[in-house]
C-alpha positions in Angstrom: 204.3 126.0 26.7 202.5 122.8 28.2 199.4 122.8 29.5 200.5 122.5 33.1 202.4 125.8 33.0 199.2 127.4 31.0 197.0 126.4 34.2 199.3 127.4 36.4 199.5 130.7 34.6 195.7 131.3 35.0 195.8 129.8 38.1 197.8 132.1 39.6 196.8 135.2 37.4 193.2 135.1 37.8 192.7 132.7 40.1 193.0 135.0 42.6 190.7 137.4 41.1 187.7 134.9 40.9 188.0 134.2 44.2 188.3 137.2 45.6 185.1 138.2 43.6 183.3 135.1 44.9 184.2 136.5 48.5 183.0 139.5 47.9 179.2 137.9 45.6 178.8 136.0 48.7 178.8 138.7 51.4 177.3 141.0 49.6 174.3 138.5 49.4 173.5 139.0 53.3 172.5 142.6 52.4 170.2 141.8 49.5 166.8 142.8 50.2 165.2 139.6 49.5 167.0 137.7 51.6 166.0 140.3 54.7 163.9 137.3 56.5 166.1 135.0 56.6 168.7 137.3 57.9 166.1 138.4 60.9 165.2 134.7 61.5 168.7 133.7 61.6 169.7 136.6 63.8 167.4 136.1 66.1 167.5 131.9 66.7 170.1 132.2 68.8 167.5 133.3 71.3 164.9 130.8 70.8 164.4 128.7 73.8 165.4 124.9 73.4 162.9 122.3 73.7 165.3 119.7 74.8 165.7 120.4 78.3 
């Protein structure tokens, strides 16, 4: 077996896993609570007022 069907083997195997877990690490981070402030202060920026006129 070469090493380019090897890759392509975990490639396709578990590649699909990792990212799929990496999806689901990176929105699960929105509800940590530690990251509650910047949550509110990027929910609410859409409302700011802009300075520029």
């Amino acid at each position: 077996m070469s090493l380019y069907e090897t890759l392509r083997h975990l490639a396709d195997s578990y590649g699909l896993v990792m990212i799929f877990a990496l999806y689901l690490i990176l929105c699960g981070w929105h509800f940590l609570p530690r990251t509650r402030n910047g949550v509110e202060q990027a929910k609410h920026s859409i409302f700011e007022e802009d300075d520029n006129g």
